[in-house]
Steps between C-alpha positions, in 0.01 A plus 500: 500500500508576111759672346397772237662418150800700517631266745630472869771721454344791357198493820821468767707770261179666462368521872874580603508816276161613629648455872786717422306776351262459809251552259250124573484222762669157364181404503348769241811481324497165409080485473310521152433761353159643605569413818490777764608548869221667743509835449649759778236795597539729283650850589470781258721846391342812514650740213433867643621823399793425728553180382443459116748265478526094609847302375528173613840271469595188614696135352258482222440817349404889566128634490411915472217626473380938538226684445538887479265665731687875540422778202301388199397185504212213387220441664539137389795457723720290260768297642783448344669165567814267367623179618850364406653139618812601627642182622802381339394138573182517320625626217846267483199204463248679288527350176244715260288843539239522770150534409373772792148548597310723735213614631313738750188759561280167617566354122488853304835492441728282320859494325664239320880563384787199332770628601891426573514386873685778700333752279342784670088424465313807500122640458287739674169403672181742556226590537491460899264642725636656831549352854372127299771223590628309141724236423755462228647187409697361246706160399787466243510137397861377286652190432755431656808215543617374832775200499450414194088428519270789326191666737313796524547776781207694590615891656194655657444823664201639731449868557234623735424879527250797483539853422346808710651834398325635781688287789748677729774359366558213701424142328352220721723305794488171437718173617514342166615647139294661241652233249583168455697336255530123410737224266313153433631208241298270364468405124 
């Protein structure tokens, strides 16, 4: 097996810290970067006038997202949206800013931010077109330091959703999550 440049005990340091945060398998953890686990089916949020609101939270960061559909509002449905790495891990071995980059509405969209990692990432997203299923999905990559041997974490977030103002208020049951969120290492 090779060992990525930043050394055995960064990959074991690295793929333990992913497997407390439950964010990766060892495996992904500890793979390249570029390198991607099969992806779950995909379930999706429905933002009606019930719910305009998603916030997502787990042991790597916190998600929201909204879009007003009650009194005045666009007919471009623009979502508002921030991401923030919460985890006090991540950022104890981040060792520089994060360069952030996202993008959604089948490639129409994109966002790039350099920003302090724990900082709250933020932009709005339109125009969509009702009852249409889109994806959002961003990575922060940073260097970080872990014992003693310099790497790169990759933080990665997938949002699936659609917006119909004229829904009953009830958003889709589904077994899986709207959202998924990842931590890879690699150099």
């Amino acid at each position: 097996m090779r060992m990525h440049t930043f050394g055995r005990t960064a990959v074991i340091s690295g793929t333990a810290l992913a497997m407390a945060l439950g964010a990766a398998s060892a495996a992904s953890a500890a793979g390249r970067p570029g390198h991607r686990a099969p992806a779950a089916a995909a379930h999706y949020f429905v933002f009606t006038k019930r719910h305009q609101g998603f916030a997502h939270r787990d042991r790597i960061g916190a998600f929201h997202a909204q879009v007003k559909l009650t009194g005045r509002y666009s007919r471009q449905y623009p979502m508002p949206w921030s991401f923030q790495i919460t985890s006090s891990k991540l950022r104890a071995i981040a060792r520089g800013r994060a360069v952030c980059t996202a993008s959604g509405l089948n490639g129409h969209y994109h966002d790039r931010h350099v920003i302090p990692v724990g900082y709250v990432w933020h932009s709005t997203v339109k125009p969509h077109r009702v009852r249409k299923v889109y994806a959002l999905s961003g990575t922060c990559t940073f260097p970080v330091q872990v014992g003693g041997k310099p790497g790169r974490a990759f933080v990665g977030f997938a949002f699936h959703y659609a917006i119909n103002p004229d829904a009953p208020g009830v958003s889709p049951k589904t077994a899986g999550s709207a959202i998924t969120t990842t931590v890879r290492f690699g150099r």
